[in-house]
The first five atom37 places (N, CA, C, CB, O) and aatype in JSON, in Angstrom:
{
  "aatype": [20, 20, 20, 20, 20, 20, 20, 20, 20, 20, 20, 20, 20, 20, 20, 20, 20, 20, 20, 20, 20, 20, 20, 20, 20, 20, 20, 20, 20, 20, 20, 20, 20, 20, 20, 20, 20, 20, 20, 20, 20, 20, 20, 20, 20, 20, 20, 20, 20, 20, 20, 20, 20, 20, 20, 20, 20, 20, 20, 20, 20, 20, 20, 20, 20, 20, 20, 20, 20, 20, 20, 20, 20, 20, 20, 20, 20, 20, 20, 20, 20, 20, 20, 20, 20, 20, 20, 20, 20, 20, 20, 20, 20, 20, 20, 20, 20, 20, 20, 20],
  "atom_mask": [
    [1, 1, 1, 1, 1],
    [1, 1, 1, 1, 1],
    [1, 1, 1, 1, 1],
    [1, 1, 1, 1, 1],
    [1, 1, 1, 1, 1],
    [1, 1, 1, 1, 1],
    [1, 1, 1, 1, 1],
    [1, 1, 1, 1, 1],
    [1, 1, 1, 1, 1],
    [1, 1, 1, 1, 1],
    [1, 1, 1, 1, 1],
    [1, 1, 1, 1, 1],
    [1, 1, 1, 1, 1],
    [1, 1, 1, 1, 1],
    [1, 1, 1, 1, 1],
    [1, 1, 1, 1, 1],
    [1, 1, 1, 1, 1],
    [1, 1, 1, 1, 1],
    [1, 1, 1, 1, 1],
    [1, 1, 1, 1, 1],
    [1, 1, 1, 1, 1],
    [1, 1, 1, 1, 1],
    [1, 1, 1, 1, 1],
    [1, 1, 1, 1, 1],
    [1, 1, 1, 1, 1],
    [1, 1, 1, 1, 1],
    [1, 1, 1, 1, 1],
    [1, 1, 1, 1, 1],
    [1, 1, 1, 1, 1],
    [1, 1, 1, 1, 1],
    [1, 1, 1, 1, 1],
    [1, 1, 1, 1, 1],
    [1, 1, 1, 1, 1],
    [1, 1, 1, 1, 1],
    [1, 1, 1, 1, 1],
    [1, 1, 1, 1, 1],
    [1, 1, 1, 1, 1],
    [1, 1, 1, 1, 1],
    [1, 1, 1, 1, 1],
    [1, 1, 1, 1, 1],
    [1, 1, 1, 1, 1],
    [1, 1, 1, 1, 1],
    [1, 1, 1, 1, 1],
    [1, 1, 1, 1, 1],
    [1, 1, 1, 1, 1],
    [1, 1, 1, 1, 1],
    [1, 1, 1, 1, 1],
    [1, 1, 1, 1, 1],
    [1, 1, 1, 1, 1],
    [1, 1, 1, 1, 1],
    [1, 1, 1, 1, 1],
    [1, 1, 1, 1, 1],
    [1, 1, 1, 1, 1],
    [1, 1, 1, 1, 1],
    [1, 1, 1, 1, 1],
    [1, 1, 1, 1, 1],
    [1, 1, 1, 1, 1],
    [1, 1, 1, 1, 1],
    [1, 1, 1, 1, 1],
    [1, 1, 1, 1, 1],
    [1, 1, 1, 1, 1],
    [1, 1, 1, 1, 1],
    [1, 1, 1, 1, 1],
    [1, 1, 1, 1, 1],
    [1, 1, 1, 1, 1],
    [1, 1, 1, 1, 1],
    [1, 1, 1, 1, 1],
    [1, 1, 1, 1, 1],
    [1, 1, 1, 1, 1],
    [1, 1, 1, 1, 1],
    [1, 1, 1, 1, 1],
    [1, 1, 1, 1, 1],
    [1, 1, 1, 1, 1],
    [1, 1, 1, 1, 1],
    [1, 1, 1, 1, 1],
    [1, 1, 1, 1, 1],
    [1, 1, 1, 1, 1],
    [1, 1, 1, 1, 1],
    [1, 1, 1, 1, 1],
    [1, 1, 1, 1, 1],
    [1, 1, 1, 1, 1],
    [1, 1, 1, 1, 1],
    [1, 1, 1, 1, 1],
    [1, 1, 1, 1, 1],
    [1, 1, 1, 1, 1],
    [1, 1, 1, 1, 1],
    [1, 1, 1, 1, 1],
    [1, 1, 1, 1, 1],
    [1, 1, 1, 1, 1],
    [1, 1, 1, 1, 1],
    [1, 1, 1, 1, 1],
    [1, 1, 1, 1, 1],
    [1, 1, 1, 1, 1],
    [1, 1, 1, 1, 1],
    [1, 1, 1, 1, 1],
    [1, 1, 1, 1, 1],
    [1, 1, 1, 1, 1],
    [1, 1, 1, 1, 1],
    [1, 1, 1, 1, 1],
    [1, 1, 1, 1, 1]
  ],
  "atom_positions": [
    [[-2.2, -18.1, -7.73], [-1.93, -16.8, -7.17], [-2.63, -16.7, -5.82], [-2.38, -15.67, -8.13], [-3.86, -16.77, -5.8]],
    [[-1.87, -16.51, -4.57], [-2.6, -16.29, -3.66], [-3.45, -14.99, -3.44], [-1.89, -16.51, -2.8], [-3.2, -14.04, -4.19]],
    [[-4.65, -14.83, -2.28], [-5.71, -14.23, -2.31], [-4.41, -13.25, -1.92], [-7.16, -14.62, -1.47], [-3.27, -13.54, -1.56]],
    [[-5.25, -11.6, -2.24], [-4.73, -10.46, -2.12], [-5.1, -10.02, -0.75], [-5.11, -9.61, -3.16], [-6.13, -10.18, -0.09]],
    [[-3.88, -9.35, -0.48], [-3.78, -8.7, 1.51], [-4.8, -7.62, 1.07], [-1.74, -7.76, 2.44], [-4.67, -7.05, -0.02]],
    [[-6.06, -7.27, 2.13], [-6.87, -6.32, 1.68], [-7.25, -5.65, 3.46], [-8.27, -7.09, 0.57], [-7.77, -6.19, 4.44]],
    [[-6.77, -4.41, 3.25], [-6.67, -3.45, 4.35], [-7.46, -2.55, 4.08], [-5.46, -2.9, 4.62], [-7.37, -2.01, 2.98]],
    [[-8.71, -2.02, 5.27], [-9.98, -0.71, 5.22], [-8.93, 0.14, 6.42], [-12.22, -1.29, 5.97], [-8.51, -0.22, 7.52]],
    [[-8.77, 1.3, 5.71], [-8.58, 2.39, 6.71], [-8.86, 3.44, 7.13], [-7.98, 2.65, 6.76], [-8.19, 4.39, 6.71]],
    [[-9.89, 3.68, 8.06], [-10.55, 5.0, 8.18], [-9.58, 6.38, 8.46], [-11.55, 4.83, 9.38], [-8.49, 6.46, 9.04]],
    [[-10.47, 7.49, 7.77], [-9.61, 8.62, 7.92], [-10.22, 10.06, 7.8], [-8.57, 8.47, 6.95], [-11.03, 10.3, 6.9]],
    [[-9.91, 10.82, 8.51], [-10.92, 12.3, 8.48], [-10.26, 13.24, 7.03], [-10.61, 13.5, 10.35], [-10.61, 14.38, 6.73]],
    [[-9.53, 12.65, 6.49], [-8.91, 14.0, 5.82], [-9.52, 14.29, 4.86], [-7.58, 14.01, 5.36], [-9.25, 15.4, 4.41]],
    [[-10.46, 13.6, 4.21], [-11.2, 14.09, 2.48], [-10.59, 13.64, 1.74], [-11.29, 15.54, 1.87], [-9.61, 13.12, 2.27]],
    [[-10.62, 13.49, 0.15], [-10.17, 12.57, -0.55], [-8.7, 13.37, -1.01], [-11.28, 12.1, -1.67], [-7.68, 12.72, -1.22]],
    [[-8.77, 15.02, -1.15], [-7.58, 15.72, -1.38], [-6.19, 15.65, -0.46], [-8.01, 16.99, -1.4], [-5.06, 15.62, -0.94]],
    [[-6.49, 15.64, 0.95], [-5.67, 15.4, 1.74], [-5.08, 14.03, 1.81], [-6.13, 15.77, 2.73], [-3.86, 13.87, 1.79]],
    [[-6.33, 12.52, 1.95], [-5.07, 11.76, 1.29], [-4.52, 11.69, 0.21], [-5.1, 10.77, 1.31], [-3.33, 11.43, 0.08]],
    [[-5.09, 11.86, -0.47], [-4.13, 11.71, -2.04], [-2.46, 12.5, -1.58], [-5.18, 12.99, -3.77], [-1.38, 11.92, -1.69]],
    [[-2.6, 13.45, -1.24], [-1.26, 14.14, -0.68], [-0.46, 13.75, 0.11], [-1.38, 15.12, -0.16], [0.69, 14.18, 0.24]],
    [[-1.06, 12.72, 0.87], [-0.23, 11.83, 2.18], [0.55, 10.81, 1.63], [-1.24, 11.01, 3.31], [1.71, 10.43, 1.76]],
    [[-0.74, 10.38, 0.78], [-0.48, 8.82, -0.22], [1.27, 9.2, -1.12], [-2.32, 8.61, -1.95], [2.4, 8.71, -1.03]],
    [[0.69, 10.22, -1.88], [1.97, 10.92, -2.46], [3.15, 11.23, -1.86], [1.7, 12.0, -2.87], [4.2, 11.06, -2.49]],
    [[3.16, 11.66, -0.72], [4.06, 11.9, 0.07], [4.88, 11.08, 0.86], [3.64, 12.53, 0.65], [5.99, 11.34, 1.33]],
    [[3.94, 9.63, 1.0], [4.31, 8.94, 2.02], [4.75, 7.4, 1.71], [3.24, 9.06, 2.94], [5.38, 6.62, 2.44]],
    [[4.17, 7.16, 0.24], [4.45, 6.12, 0.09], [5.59, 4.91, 0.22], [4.18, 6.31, -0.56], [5.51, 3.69, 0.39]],
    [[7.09, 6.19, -0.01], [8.3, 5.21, 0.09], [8.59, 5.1, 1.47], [9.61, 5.66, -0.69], [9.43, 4.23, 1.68]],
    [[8.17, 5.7, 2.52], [8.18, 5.63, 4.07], [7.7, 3.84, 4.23], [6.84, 6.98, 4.89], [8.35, 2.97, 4.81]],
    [[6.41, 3.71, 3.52], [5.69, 2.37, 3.64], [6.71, 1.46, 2.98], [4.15, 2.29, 2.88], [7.07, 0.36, 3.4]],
    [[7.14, 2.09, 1.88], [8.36, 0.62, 1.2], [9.56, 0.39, 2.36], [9.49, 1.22, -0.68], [9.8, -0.75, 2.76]],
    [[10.29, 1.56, 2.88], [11.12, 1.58, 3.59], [10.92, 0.89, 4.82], [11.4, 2.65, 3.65], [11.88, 0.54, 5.52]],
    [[9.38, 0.61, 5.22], [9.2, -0.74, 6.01], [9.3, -1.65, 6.18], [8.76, -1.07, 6.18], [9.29, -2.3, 7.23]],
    [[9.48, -2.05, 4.58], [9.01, -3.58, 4.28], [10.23, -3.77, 3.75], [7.63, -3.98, 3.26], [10.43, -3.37, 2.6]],
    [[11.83, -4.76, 4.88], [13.15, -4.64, 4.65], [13.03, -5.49, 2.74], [14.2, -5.59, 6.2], [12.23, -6.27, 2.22]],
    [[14.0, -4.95, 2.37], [14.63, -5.51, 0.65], [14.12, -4.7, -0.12], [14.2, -7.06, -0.05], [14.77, -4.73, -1.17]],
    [[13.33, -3.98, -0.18], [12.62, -3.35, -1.38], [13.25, -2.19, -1.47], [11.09, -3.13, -1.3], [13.47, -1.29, -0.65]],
    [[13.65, -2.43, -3.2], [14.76, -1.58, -3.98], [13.92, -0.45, -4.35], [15.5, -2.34, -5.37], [14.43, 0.64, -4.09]],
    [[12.68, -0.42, -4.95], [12.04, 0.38, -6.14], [10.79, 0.12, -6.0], [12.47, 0.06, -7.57], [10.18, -0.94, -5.87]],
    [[10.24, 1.96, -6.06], [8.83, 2.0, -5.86], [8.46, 2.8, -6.26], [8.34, 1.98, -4.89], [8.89, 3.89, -5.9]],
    [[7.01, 2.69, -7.64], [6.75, 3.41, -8.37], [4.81, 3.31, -8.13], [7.59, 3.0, -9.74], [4.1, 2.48, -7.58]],
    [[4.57, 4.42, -8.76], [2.93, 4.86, -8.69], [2.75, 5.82, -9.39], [2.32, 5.27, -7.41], [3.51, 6.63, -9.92]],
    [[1.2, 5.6, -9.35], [0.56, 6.48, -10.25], [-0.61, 6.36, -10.14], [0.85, 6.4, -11.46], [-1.01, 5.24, -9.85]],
    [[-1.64, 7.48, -10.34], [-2.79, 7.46, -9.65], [-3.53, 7.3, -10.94], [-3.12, 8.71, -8.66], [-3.13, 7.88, -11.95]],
    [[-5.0, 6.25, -10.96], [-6.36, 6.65, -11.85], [-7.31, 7.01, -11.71], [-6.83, 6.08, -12.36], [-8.05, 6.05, -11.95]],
    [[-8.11, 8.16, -11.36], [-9.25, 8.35, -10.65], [-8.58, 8.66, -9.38], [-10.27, 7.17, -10.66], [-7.67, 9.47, -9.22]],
    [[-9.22, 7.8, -8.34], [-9.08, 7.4, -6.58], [-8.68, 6.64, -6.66], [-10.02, 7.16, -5.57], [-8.92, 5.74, -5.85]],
    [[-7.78, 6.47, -7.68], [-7.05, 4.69, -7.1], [-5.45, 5.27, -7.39], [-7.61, 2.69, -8.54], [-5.18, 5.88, -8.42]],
    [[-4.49, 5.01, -6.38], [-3.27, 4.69, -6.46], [-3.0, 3.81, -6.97], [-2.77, 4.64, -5.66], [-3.73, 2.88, -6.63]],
    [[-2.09, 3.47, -7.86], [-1.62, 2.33, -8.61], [-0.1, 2.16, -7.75], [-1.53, 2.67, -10.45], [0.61, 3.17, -7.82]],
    [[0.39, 1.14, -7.07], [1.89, 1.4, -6.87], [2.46, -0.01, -6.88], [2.28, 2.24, -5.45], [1.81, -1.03, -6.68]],
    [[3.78, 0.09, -7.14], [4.48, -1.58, -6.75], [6.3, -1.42, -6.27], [4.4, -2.82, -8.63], [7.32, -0.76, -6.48]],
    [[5.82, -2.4, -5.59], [7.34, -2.52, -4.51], [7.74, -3.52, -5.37], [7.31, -3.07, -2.57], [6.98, -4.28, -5.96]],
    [[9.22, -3.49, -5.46], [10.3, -4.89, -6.03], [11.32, -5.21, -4.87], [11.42, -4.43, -7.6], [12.02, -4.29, -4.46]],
    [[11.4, -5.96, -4.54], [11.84, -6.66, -3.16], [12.07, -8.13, -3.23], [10.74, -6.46, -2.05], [11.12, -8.86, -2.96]],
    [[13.35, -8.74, -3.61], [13.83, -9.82, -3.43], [13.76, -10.48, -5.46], [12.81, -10.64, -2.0], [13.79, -11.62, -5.92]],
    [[13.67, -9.44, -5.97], [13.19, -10.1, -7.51], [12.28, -10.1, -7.85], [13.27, -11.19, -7.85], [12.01, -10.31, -9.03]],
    [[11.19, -9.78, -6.67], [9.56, -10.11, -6.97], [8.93, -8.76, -7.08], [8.73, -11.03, -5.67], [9.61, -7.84, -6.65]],
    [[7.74, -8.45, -7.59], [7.2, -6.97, -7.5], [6.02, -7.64, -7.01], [7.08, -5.87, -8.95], [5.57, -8.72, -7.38]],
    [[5.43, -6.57, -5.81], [4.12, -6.83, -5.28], [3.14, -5.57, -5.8], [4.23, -6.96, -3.6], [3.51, -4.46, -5.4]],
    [[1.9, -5.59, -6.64], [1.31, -4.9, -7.13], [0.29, -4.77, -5.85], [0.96, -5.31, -8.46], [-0.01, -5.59, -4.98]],
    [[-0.16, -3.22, -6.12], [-0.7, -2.81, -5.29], [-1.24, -1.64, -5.69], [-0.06, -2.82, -4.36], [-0.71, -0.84, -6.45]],
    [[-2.96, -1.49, -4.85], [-4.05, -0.75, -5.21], [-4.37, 0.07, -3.56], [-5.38, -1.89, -5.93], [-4.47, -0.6, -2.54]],
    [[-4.46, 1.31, -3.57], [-5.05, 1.93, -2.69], [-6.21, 2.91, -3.08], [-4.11, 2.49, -2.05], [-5.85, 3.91, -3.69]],
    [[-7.31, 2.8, -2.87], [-8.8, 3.25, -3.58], [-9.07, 4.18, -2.63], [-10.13, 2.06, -3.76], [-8.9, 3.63, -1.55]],
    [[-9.49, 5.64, -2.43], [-9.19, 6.88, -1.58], [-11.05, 7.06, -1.77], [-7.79, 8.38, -2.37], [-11.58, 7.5, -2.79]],
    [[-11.59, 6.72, -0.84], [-13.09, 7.19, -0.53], [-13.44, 8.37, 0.54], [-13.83, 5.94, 0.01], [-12.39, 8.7, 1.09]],
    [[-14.15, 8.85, 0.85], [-14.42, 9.76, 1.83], [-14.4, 9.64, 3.21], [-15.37, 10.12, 1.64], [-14.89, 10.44, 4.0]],
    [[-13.84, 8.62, 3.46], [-14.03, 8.46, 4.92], [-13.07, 7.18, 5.14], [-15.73, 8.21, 5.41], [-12.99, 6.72, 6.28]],
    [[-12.46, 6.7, 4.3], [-11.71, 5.43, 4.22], [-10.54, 5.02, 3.3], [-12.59, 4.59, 3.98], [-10.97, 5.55, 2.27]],
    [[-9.64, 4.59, 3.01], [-8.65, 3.9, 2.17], [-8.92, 2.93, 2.04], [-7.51, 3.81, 2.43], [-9.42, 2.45, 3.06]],
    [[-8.84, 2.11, 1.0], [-9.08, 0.67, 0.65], [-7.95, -0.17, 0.16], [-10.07, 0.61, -0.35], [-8.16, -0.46, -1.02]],
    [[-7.24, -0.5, 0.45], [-6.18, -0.84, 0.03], [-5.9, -2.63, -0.09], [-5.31, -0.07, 0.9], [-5.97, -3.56, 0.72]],
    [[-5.58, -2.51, -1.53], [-5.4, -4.32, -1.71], [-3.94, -4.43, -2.02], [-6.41, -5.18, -3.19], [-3.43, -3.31, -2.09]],
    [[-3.16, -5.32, -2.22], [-1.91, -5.94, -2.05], [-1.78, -7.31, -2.43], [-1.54, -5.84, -0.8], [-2.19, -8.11, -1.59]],
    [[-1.13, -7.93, -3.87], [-1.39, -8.73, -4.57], [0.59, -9.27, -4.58], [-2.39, -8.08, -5.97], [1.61, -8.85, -5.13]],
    [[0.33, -10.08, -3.92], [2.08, -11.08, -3.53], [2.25, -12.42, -5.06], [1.79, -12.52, -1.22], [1.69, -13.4, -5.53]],
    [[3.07, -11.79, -5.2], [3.7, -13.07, -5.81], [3.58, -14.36, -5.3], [4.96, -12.96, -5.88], [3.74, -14.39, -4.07]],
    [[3.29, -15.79, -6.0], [3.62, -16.92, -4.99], [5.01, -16.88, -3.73], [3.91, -18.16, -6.02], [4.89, -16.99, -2.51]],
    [[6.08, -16.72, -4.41], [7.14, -16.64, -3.19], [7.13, -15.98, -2.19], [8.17, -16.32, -3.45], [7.58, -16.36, -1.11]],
    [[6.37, -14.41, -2.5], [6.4, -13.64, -1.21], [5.32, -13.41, -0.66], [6.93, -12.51, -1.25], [4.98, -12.37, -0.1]],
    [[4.44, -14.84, -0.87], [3.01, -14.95, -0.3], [3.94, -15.65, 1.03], [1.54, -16.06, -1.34], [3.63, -14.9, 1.96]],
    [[4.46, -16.21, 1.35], [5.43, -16.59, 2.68], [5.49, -15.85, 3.5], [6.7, -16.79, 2.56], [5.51, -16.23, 4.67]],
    [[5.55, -14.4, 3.13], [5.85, -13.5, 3.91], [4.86, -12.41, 4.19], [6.9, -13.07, 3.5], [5.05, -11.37, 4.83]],
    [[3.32, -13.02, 3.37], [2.09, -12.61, 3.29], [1.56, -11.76, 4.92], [1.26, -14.02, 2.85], [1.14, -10.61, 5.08]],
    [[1.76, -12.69, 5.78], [1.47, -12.45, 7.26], [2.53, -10.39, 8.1], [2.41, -14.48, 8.16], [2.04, -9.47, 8.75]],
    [[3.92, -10.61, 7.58], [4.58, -10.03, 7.56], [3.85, -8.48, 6.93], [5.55, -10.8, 7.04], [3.41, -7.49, 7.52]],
    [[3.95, -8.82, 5.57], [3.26, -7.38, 4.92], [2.04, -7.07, 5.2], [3.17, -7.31, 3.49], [1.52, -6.12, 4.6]],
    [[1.39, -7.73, 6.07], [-0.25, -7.14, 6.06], [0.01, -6.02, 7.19], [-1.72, -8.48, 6.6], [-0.2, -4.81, 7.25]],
    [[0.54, -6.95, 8.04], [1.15, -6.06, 9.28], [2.07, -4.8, 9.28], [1.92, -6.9, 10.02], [2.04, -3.96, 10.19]],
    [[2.85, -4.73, 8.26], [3.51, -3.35, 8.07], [2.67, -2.66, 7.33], [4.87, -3.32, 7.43], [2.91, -1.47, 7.53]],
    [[1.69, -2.8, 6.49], [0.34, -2.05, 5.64], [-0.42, -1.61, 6.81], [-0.74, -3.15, 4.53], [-0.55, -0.42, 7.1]],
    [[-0.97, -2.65, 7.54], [-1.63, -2.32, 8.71], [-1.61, -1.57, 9.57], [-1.69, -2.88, 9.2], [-2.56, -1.04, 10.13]],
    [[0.44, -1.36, 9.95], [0.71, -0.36, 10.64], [1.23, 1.22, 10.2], [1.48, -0.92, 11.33], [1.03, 2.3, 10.75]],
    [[1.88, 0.9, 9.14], [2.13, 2.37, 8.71], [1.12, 2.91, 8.06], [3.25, 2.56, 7.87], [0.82, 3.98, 8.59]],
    [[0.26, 2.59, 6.9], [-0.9, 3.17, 6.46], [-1.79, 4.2, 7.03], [-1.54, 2.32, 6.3], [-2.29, 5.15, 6.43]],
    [[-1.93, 3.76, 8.67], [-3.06, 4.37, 9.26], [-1.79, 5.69, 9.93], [-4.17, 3.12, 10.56], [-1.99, 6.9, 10.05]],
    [[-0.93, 5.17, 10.16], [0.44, 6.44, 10.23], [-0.29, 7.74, 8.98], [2.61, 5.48, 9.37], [-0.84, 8.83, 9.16]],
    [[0.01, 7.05, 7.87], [-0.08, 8.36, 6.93], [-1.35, 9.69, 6.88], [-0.14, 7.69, 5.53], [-1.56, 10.82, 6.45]],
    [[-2.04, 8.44, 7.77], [-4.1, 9.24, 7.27], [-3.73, 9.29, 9.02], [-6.3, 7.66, 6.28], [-4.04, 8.28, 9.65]],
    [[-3.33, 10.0, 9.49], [-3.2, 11.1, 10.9], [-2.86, 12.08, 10.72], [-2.4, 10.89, 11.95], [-2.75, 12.87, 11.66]]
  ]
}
């Protein structure tokens, strides 16, 4: 299993305001990342639980909501570890979109 894409994102909003962004915004972030059919979540604590299915594969994924930051990990299947480089960069870029 390759190592997991792991993104820090700072943010002024408090932990209530993202949680509401996160909620709000999440399929914006799938709708980035071209093929992905289906996207589901659910929160435990401060942690978002969510996963994209895109090409057959589901990429599991953790976003951890701290006071001043998002933590977000991203766990690829072998096949769409290929395209590893690709998704860090659309996490990278829309994420910090949502926490503005």
């Amino acid at each position: 299993m390759p190592q997991p894409i792991i993104i820090d994102i700072p943010h002024e909003l408090g932990k209530a305001g993202v949680r509401v962004r996160l909620d709000e915004g999440i399929t914006g972030i799938a709708g980035a990342i071209p093929g992905v059919g289906q996207v589901t979540h659910n929160w435990e604590g401060d942690t978002m639980h969510f996963t994209l299915a895109t090409l057959g594969q589901t990429m599991r994924c953790r976003a951890t909501v701290f006071e001043e930051k998002v933590h977000a990990e991203v766990d690829l299947p072998p096949m769409l570890a290929l395209f590893g480089q690709k998704v860090r960069e659309v996490f990278g870029r829309e994420l910090p979109k949502l926490l503005k």
